[in-house]
N, C-alpha and C positions, 0 to 999 in steps of 0.2 A: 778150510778143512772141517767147519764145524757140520758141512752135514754130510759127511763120511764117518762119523764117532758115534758113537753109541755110550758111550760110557757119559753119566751123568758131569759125573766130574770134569775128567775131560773136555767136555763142550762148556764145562763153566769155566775153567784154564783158557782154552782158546777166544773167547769172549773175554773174558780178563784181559789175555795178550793185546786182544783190536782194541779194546778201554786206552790201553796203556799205550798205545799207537795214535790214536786219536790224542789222546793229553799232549803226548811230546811235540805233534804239530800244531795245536792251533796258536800257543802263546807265539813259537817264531813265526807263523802263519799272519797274526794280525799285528804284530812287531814289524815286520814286511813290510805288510799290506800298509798302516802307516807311514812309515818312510819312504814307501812311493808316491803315496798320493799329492805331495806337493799343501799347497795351500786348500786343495776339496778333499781335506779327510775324512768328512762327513759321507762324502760318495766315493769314496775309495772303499771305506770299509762298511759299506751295505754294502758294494758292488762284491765284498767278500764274504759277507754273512750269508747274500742271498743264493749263493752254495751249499751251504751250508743248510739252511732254510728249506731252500725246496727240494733237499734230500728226504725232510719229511713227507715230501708230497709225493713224490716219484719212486723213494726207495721202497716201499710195501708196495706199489705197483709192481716193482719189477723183479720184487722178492715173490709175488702170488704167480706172475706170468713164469719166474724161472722154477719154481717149484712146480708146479704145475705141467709144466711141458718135461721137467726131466727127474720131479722126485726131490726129495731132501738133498741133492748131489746137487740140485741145481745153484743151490748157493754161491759155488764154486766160480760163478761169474761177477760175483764182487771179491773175488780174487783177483778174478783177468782185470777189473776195473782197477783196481788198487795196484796190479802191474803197471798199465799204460801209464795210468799220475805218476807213477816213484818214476819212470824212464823219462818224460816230459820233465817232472821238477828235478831229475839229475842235470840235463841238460840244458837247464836255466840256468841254476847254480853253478855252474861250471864257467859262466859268463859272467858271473855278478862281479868279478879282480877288479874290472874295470869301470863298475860302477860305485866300487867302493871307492878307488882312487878318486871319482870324481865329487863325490860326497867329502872326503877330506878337503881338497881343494877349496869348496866351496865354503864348507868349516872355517878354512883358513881366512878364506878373502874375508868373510864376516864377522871374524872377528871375533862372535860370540861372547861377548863382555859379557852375558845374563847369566846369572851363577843358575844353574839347574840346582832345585828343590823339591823334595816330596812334602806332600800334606795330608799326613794319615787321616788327619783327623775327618776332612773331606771325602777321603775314599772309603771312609766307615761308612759314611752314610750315604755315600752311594753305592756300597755293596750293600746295604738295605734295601734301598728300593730294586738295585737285582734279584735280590730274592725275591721279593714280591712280585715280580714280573714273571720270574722263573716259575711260583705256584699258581698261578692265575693261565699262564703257558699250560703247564702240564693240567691243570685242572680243567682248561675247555677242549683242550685233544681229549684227555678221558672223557669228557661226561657229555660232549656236543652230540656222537650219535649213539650213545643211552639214551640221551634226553629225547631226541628224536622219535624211537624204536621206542620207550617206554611209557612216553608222555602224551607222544604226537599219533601213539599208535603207528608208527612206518614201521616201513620193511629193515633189515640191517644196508640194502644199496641205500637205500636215501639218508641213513645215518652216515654212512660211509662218504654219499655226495656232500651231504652237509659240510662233515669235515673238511672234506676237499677244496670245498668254495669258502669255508675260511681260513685254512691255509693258504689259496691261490693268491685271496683278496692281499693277504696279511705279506707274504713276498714279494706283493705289488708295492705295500705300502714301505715295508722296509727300505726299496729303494728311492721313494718317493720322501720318505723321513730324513735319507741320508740330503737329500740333493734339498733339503726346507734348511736343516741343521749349517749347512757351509752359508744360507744365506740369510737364517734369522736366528743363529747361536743353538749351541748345544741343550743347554737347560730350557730354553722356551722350547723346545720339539718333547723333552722331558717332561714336563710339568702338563703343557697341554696333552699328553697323551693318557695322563694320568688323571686327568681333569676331563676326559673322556667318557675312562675307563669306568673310573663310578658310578653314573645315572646306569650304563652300557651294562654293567653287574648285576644294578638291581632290576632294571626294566627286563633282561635275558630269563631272570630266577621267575617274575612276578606272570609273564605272559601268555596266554593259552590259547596261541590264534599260531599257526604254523608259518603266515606268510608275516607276519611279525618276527617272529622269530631269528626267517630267515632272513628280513632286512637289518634287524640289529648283529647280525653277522658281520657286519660292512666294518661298524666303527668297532667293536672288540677287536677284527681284523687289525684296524688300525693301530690302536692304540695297545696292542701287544705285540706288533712288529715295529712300529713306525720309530721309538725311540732306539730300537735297539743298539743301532753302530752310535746314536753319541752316547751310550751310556758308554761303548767302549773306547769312543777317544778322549772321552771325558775323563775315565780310568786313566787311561795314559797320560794324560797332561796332569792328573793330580800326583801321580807315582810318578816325573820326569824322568829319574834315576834312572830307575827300575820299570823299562816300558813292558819286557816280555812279562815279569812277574804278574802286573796289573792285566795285559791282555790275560795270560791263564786264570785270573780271578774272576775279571767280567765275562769270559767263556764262558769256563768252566760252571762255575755260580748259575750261569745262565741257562743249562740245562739239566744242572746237578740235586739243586736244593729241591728244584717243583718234583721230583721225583722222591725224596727222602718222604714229604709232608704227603705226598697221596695217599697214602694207607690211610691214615686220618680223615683228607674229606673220603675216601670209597667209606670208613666206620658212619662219618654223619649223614652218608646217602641210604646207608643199609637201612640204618637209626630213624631217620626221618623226612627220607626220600630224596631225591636227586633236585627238587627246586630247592627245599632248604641244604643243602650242601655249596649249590653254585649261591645263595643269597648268603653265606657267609663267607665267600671268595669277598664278598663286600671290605668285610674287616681287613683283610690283608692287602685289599686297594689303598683301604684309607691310610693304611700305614707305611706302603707306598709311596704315596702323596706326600704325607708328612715330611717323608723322607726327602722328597725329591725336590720340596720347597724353602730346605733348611739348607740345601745346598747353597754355597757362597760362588761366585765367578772369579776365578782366578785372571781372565781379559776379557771384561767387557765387551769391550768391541767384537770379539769371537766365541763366548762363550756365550 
């Protein structure tokens, strides 16, 4: 409805309403997505994210061609979109009776003697390093094609392509993260992404060569997609109890907080330009890192 309204308010209620539609699905969305994926939750849930993901990439395509061809009304087709999913996921759910029966079953035969525990203390510190992924996120979607257009002298398309090509790479790598994580633990996909990230921060701030630039696109790609699904199965095996809560946290977290802090670097780009902005994303790497290396392995063998 939002582009039939006029009324400011209005379209900020309606925008609220979608916030609050999005919130209610993802925590059961990757609570799900987990409990199907069997023994590769690592690629179950990139296989889930990277939905998610390459919304970024395709939804302002399809927001510019639906405006564009029909006006602010044209919005009106991520309605129709948002029809077909709810008719599709009714009609799944409607089948799930008997997969829940088999899931008890299975409970049963196993036994399950391992007493389920949460460990806050864990999930503190790795809702740290989400947030540091989460501003380092928002911070190179914002400033990739400024930096482009302002630095590199381009046009807004090439800032625009820029983007694109580090988002494409970065969906690539999500799933490619997921399918490393089921076969060399959760925390090493974590830690090396973040052992990446760093030189990737500072070399992106310090460069003035355009085709540099755009090769170091590759590994920030990486390394701000590549961990993302085992931060969040990681989430969930530290919160066992409580798996949806944990999912809504590493979601959430994950595209929530990089948005809070950008007003901050947009001040330190105003202040003193758009390289030193992205060379203090450095700091919030290293803390990151900190975070992600204080992490303990709750199973070795899998973590």
């Amino acid at each position: 409805s939002i582009g039939f309204l006029h009324s400011y308010w209005a379209i900020f209620t309606a925008i609220a309403l979608s916030g609050v539609g999005a919130a209610l699905f993802h925590p059961e969305g990757a609570r799900f997505a987990n409990k199907v994926s069997g023994a590769s939750k690592g690629t179950g849930l990139s296989l889930f994210s990277i939905g998610g993901n390459s919304g970024f990439v395709f939804g302002p395509m399809l927001a510019v061609a639906a405006i564009g061809a029909f006006g602010l009304s044209g919005t009106s087709v991520f309605g129709l979109i948002a029809l077909v999913m709810s008719v599709i996921l009714l009609y799944q759910i409607s089948h799930l009776s008997g997969m829940k029966k088999i899931e008890a079953d299975n409970a049963k035969a196993a036994g399950e003697a391992e007493e389920v525990t949460n460990n806050w203390k864990e999930f503190s510190k790795l809702t740290l390093a989400i947030i540091s992924r989460s501003v380092l996120f928002v911070g190179c979607n914002t400033f990739i094609p400024l930096y482009w257009i302002h630095n590199f002298g381009q046009s807004k398309a090439a800032g625009a392509a820029a983007l694109t090509c580090f988002c494409t790479f970065g969906v690539i790598s999500n799933f490619i993260g997921g399918m490393l994580s089921d076969r060399f633990g959760y925390l090493r996909i974590i830690r090396l992404s973040y052992v990446i990230l760093i030189p990737s921060i500072i070399l992106f701030g310090l460069v003035d060569n355009l085709y540099a630039a755009f090769a170091l696109l590759l590994p920030l790609g990486f390394s701000l997609y590549a961990p993302f699904s085992s931060m969040v199965v990681l989430g969930q095996k530290y919160l066992a109890k409580n798996i949806g809560f944990a999912s809504g946290v590493t979601l959430g977290l994950a595209t929530s907080m990089g948005g809070i802090v950008a007003p901050l670097l947009g001040w330190i780009a105003d202040g003193y330009g758009l390289p030193r902005a992205i060379q203090s994303m450095t700091i919030v790497a290293a803390i990151g890192t900190v975070a992600a290396f204080l992490l303990v392995s709750l199973n070795r063998r899998t973590d």
